[in-house]
N, C-alpha and C positions, 0 to 999 in steps of 0.2 A: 838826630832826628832825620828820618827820613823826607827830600825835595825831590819834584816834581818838574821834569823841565819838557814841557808840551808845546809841540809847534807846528801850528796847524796854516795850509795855505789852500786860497781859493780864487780864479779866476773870476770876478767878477762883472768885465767891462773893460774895453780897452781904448786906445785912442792912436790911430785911424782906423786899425783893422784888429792884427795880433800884435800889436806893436809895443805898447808901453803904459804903465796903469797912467790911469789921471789922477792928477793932484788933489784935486777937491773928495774924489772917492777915500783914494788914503785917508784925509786927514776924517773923514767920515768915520771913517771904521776907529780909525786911533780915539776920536773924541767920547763915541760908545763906548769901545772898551776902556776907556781911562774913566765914563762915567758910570760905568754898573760892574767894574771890579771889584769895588770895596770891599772887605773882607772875606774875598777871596781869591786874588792875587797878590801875589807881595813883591810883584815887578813883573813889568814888561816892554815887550818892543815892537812896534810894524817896521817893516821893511818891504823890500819888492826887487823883483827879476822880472822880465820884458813885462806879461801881462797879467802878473802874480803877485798879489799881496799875500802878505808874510805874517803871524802871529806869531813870536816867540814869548811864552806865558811861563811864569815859573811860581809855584804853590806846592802847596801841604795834601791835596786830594787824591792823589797819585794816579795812574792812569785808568784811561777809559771814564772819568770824570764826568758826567751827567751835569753837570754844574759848567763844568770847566769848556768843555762841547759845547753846550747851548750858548755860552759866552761868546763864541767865536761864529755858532752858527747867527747869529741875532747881529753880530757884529757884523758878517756880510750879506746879510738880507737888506741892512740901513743904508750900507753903503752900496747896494745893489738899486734902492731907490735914488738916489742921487745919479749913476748912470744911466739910471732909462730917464729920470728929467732931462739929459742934454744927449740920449740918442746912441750913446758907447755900443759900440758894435761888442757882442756877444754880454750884453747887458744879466748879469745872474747866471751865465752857462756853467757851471760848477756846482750850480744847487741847484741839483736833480729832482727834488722834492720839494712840495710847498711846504710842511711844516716839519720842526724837530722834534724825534721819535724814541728820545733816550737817549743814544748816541749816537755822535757825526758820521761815525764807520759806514762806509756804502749810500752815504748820502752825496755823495760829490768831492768835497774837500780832502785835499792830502791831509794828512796824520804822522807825527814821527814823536812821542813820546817816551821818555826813560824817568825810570823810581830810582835816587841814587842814595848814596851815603855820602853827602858832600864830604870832602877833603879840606885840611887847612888851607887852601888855595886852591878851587876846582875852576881851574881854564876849559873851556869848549870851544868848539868851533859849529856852525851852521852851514853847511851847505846847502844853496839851493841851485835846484838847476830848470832852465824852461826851456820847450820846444824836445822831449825828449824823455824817457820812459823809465820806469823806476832801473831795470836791471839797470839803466846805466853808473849805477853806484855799483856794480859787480868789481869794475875794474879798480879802481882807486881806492876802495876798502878793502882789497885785498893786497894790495900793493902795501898800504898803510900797515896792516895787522898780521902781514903773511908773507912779503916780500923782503929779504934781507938785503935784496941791493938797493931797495928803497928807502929802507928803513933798519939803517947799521945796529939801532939799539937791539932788536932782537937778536943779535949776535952780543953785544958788549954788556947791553944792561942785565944783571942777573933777576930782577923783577921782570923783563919781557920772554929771556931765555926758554921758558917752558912754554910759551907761545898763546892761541888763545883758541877761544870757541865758536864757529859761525853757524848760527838757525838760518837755515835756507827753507825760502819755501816757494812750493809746485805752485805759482800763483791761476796754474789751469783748473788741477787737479782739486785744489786748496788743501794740501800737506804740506807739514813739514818736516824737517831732521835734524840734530844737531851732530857738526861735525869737526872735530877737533883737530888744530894745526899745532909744531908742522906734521905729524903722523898721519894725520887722513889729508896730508895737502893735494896729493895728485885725485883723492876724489870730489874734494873741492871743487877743482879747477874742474874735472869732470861734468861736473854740474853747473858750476855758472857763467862759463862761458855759454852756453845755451841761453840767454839774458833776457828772451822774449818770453820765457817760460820760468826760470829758475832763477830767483833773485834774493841776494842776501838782504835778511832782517832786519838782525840783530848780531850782536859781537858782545861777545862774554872775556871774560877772566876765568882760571883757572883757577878752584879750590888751593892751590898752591901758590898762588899769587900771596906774596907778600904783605905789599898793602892794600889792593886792591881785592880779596879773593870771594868769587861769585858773585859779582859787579857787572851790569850793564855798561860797555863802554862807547856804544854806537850805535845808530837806531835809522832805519829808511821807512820813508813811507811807501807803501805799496801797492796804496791803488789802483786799479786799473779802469778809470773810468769806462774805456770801450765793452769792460766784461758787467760793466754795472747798467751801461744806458741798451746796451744791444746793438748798439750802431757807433763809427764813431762822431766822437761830442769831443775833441783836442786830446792832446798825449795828456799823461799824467803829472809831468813838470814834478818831479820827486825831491823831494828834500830828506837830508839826513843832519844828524847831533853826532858828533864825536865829540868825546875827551879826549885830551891831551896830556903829555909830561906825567912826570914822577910814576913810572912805571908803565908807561902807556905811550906811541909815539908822541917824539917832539911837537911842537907846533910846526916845523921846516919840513919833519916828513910826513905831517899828516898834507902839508902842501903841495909836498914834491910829488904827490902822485896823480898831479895835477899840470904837470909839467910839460908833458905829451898829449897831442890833442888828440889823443883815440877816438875811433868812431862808436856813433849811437845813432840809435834809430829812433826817428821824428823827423824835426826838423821842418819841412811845408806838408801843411795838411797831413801832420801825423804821416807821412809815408814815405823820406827816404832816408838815407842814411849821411852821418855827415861830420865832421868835427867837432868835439866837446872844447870849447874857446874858454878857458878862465880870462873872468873884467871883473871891475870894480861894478859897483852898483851902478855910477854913471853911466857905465859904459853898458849898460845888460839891456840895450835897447834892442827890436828883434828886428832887421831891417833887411837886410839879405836873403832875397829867396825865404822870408821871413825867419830870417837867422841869424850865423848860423846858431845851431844849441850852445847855449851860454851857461858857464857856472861861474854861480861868486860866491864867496865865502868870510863871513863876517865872526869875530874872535870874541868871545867873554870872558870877563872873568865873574862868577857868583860865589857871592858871601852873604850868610846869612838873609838869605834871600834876596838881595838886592842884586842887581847888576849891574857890570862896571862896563863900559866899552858902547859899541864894538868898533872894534879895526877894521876897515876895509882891507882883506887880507890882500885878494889879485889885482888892488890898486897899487902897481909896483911893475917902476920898469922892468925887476929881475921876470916878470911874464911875457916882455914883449918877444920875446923868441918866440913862446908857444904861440902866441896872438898872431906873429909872421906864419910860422907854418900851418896853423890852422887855416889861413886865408889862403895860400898856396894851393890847402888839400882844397878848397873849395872850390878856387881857382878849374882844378886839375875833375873834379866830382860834375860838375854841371854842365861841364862838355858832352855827358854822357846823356843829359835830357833826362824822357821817362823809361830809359833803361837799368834795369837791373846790371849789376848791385849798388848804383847809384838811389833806383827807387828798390822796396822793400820786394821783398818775394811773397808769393801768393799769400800762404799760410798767413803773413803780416798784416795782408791787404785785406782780409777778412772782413773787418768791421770799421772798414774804410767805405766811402762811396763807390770806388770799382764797380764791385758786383753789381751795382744798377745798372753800368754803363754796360756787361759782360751782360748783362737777363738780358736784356734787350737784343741780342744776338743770337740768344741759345735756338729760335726756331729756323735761324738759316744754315747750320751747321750741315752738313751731308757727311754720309757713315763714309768709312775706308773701308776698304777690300783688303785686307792682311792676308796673306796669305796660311794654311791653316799650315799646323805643326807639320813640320815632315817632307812638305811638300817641296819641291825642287820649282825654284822659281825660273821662268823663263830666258836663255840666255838671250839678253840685248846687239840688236844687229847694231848697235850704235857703236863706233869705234872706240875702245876701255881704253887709247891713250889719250 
């Protein structure tokens, strides 16, 4: 029978600034959704990253759920009253709208949902990550599902061998395409390195997949709050679901590509660029330059719809290396103040506060004198050594 593993997150409140959810909200949202799921979840989880709570829901309704949405939308409207009682800076800022309209899509909240076919043992993993934009899952799912120095199984295991499928989408344009590895690898890579624009979906199996074949193996959430509010309202804090094993990366390398603190764009005020730090959940506090961008990643196992776990996956010394040079790069990033490519380049800065600060200048601007095509410009009596 086909399961449902829906994991929805939303900025509700934080405590001082962007810093870290409050306790009492959490348990808010947990206490609703554990009292108006009944017969229609059959397990779940709250979790959290700096100023992000976390819904990980698993059920029979499969996605885009009208039931399963309202669930979660309800669940942080309750706990969005409990932060405006005590004052939570950015109190409900994820819920863009006052009421629920069918579905959560475009209403504020990330989204990252997969229909599966569980397996005699289906492992996942969750990643979330905060201060930082959806393409940022471009790098490390590709690393995971596309990368052989990453990930040996695509060389050894003859269930990864034939490789797999990534939906990328134009998230300007709102297209998408599906594009198959490794044969389309180099127009992959074409595409999502561009991350502000072109960001991977979804991750398929290949009809040839053994046990797995035409399988959903990996899912991002996409939103882009800044294209939904018009202005920016915080980065989009993205989360993704991978599966794991028996045919699919290990659990090591779906971590290992995690391992290098590659940069992403957020970070303060949605606007510069800066180290992706894998922690533990303890650790996903946002404090530096309200940072830096944080991922943690938490391990399941689901049977029969229940859930076993989760492991603090980056609660482990084997990260403290990446956790060192992350700080390093950060170190080495802030020296640079409000300069580019430390802060975002224009195009970025769009639907940031910038432009108000840049309107307010436009009337004192004065034209240039270019001189016209062709024209021989004056030799300078100024000495040219």
């Amino acid at each position: 029978m086909k399961t449902t593993i829906s994991h929805i997150k939303a900025d509700i409140g934080s405590l001082p600034g962007h810093t870290v959810v409050f306790p009492p909200v959490v348990e808010e949202v947990k206490r609703f959704v554990k009292e108006n799921s009944r017969n229609l979840l059959s397990d779940f989880f709250i979790s959290h990253i700096g100023d992000d709570i976390q819904i990980t829901m698993i059920h029979n309704k499969g996605i885009n759920s009208s039931e399963v949405h309202k669930l979660a939308w309800d669940a942080f409207k309750s706990g969005t009253e409990v932060a405006k009682k005590v004052g939570l800076y950015g109190a409900g800022q994820d819920l863009l709208k006052d009421a629920f309209s069918g579905n959560i899509k475009g209403m504020g909240p990330g989204i990252a949902e997969m229909e599966i076919t569980p397996r005699k043992s289906e492992p996942f993993i969750v990643y979330m990550m905060d201060k930082t934009e959806p393409g940022a899952f471009n790098y490390p799912i590709f690393k995971m599902f596309a990368d052989p120095f990453n990930t040996p199984g695509l060389v050894i295991d003859p269930n990864m061998h034939e490789g797999f499928i990534f939906e990328i989408w134009d998230i300007v344009e709102g297209k998408k395409i599906e594009l198959p590895t490794p044969e389309l690898t180099y127009d992959v890579l074409a595409m999502i390195g561009s991350k502000s624009r072109y960001v991977i979906k979804r991750v398929f199996t290949k009809p040839s997949h053994e046990k797995l074949p035409d399988e959903n193996v990996a899912v991002i959430s996409t939103d882009k709050l800044s294209l939904i509010a018009g202005e920016y309202v915080g980065k989009d804090d993205p989360a993704g679901i991978v599966r794991i094993q028996s045919g699919l990366p290990a659990s090591g390398e779906s971590l290992e590509a995690f391992s290098h603190p590659f940069l992403v764009s957020g970070w303060m005020r949605g606007s510069f660029n800066g180290p992706l730090m894998p922690v533990g959940m303890k650790d996903s506090k946002m404090t530096r330059f309200d940072g830096p961008p944080r991922v943690v990643a938490l391990g399941f196992v689901l049977k029969d719809g229940k859930l076993s776990g989760p492991v603090d996956m980056f609660d482990d010394p084997a990260f403290d290396g990446a956790r060192k040079t992350a700080v390093d790069i950060v170190d080495y990033l802030r020296r640079m103040g409000p300069f580019e490519p430390h802060r975002l380049p224009d195009s970025e800065m769009e639907y940031t506060t910038l432009p108000k600060v840049i309107a307010k200048l436009q009337g004192k601007f004065e034209s240039i004198d270019y001189p016209k095509k062709g024209k021989k410009l004056k030799e300078s009596t100024r000495d040219m050594d």
